[in-house]
KOLLOMI-568857 format. One line per field, with one value per residue (C-alpha): residue number from 1; x, y, z. Coordinates in steps of 0.02 Angstrom, whole numbers, plus 32768, in hexadecimal, padded with zeros to 4 digits. Each point is the difference from the previous one (the first is absolute). Example, Ala and Ser with C-alpha at 12.3 -4.5 7.8 and 13.67 -1.06 7.14 Angstrom:
seq: c(1  2)
xx: c(8267  8045)
yy: c(7F1F  80AC)
zz: c(8186  7FDF)
END
This chain:
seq: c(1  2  3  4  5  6  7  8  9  10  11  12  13  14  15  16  17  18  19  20  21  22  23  24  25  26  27  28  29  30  31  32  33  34  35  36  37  38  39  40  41  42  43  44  45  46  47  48  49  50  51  52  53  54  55  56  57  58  59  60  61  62  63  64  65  66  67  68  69  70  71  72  73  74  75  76  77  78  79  80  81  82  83  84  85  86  87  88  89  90  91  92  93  94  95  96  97  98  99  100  101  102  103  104  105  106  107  108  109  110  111  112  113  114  115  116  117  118  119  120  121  122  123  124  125  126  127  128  129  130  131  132  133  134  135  136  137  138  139  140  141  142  143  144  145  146  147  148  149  150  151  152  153  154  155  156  157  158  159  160  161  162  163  164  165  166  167  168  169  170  171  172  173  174  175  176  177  178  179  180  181  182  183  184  185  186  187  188  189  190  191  192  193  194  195  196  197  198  199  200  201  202  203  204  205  206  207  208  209  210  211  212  213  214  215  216  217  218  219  220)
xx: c(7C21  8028  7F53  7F67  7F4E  7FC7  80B1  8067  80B9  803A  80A5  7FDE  80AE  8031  8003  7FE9  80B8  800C  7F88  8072  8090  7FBC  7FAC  80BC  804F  7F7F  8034  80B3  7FF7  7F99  80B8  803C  7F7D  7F60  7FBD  803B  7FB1  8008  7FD8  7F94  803C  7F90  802C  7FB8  800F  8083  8005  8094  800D  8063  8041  8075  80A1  804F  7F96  809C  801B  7FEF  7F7E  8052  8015  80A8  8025  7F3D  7FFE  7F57  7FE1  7FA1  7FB2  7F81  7F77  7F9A  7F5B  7F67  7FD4  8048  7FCE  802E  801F  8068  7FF4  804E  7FAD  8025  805F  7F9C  7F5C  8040  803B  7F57  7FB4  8076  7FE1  7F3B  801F  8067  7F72  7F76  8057  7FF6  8065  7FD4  8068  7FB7  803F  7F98  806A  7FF5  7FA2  806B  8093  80A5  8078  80C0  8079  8056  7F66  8018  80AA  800C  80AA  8016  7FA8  80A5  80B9  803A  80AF  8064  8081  8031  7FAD  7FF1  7FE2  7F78  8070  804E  7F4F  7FDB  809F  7FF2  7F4A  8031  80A2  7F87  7F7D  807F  804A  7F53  7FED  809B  8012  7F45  7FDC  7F53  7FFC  803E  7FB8  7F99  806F  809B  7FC3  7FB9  80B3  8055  7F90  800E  80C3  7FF2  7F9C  805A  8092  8051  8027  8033  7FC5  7FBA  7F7C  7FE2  7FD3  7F5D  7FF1  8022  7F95  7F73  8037  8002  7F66  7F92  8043  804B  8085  8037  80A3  8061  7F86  8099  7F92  805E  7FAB  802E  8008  7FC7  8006  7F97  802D  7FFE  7FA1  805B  7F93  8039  7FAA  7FC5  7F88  7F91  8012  8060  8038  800C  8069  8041)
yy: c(7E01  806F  8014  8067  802E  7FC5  7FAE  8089  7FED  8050  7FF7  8032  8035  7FD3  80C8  80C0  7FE7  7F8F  804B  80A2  7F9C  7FB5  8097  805F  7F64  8000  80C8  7FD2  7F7E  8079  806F  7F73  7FE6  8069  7F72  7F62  7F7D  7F9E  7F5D  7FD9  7F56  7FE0  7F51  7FDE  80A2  805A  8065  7FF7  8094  8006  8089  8002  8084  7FB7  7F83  7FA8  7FC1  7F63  7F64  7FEC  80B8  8013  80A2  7FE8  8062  7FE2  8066  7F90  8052  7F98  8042  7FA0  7FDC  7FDA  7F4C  7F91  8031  7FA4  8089  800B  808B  8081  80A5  80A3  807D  808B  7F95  7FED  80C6  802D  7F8C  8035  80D1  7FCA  7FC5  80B0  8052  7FC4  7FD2  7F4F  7FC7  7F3C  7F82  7FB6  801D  7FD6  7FA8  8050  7F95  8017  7F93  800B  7F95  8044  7F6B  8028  7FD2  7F45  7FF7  7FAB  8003  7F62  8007  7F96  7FBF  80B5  800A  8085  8043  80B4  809E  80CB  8094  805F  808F  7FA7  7FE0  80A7  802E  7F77  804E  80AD  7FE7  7F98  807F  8088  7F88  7FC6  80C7  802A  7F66  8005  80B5  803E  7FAC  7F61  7F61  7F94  7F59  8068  8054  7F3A  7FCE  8084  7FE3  7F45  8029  8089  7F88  7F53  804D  7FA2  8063  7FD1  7F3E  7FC5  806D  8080  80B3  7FCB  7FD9  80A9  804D  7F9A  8030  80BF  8008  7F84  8047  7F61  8085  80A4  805D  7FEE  7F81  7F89  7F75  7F56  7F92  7F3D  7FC4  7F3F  7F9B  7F6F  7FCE  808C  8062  808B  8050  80A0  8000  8096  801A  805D  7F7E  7F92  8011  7F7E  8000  7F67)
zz: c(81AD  7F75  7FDE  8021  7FC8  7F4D  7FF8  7FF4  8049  8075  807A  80BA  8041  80A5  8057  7FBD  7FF5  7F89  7F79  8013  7FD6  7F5B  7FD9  800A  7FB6  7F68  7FED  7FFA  7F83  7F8F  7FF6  7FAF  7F93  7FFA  7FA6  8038  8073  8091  8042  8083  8052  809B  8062  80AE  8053  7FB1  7F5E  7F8C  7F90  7F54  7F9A  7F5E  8010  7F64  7F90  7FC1  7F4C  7F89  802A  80A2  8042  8020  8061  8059  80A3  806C  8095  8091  80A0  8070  806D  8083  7FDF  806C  7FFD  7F77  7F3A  7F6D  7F6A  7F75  7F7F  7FA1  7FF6  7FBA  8078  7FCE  8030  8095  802E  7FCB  808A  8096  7FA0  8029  80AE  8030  7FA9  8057  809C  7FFE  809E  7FE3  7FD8  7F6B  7F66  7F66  7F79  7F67  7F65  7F72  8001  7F98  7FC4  7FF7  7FCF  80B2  8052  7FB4  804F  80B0  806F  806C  8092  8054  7FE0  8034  8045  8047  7F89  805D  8045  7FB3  8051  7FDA  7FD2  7F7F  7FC7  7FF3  7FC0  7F7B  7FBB  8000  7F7B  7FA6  7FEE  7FCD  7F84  7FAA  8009  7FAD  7F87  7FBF  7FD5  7FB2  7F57  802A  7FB4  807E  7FC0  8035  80B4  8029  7FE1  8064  808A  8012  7FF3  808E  806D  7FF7  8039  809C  809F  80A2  8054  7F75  7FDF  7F52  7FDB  7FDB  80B8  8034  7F72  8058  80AE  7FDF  7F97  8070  80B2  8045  803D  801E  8002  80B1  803B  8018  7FC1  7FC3  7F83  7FF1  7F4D  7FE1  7F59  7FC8  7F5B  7F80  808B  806E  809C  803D  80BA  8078  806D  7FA8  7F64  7F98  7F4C  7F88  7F62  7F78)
END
């Protein structure tokens, strides 16, 4: 599918539900990064959705931290783009506005290209290597914040803060998985405080996934 009149694209979500979850997973990722992006991976009838919690550093991104949720779509599509997350608030801020209770969801036209969008994990080879609770996760991302807080006050040079950061956020916690992982959990909602929630951590490779049920994080 993934496309409509005068070939516009356009994703037609599976239920109401699941256009309320992308449109509160789309507001999420915008506290990370009012201006960042996210990529729109439609295969058969599910949609993958990427977001970037820490873009990493050098040619091969070391530190990258990528937020995945999927969604079920209605019949199979075949999409895959990177868009603008303000394009894409706008066109859910439309919907509430006019009361637009369909499905569809026009994909915005203007396409970006962040150099964590060119970076694919392994779609297999994952192995167990331990499990973290979602407390720890949460845990884990709120020392981090206070310590980017603390260690990067107004003033600070951008080369300097990008350093901290990627310090704060490889950091390895419990199972295998890293602060970056929780940073992602908190900010994205893949859990909440007292939830009891336990995610299973997999590698492949360089690649670590940090799994719940409300989404995985990946980190190298």
């Amino acid at each position: 599918m993934s496309a409509s009149v005068e070939g516009a694209r356009e994703l037609v979500l599976a239920d109401g539900e699941g256009v309320a979850d992308l449109a509160t997973y789309v507001a999420r990722a915008r506290t990370l990064d009012a201006d960042g992006a996210m990529r729109l991976q439609a295969v058969g009838p599910v949609l993958a959705a990427w977001v970037c919690v820490v873009p990493g550093q050098g040619m091969m991104r070391s530190g990258l931290v990528l937020a995945l949720r999927t969604m079920a779509l209605h019949g199979p599509h075949e999409l895959d783009v990177t868009v603008p997350l303000r394009s894409l608030a706008d066109r859910f801020a439309r919907r509430s506005a006019t009361g637009d209770a369909s499905t569809s969801l026009p994909v915005p036209p203007t396409e970006v290209s962040p150099q964590w969008a060119g970076v694919s994990p392994p779609r297999g080879g994952w192995e167990p290597v331990g499990q973290v609770s979602a407390e720890a996760l949460l845990a884990a991302a709120e020392h981090g914040i206070e310590e980017v807080a603390k260690g990067a006050p107004d003033g600070s040079g951008a080369a300097a803060v990008a350093m901290l950061r990627a310090r704060v956020w490889a950091r390895d916690i419990e199972g295998g998985a890293t602060a970056g992982a929780g940073l992602a959990t908190r900010a994205l909602g893949f859990a909440r405080p007292g939830d009891g929630q336990v995610a299973t951590v997999h590698r492949s490779g360089p690649w670590t996934r940090v799994s719940l049920p409300a989404g995985h994080v990946l980190s190298r």
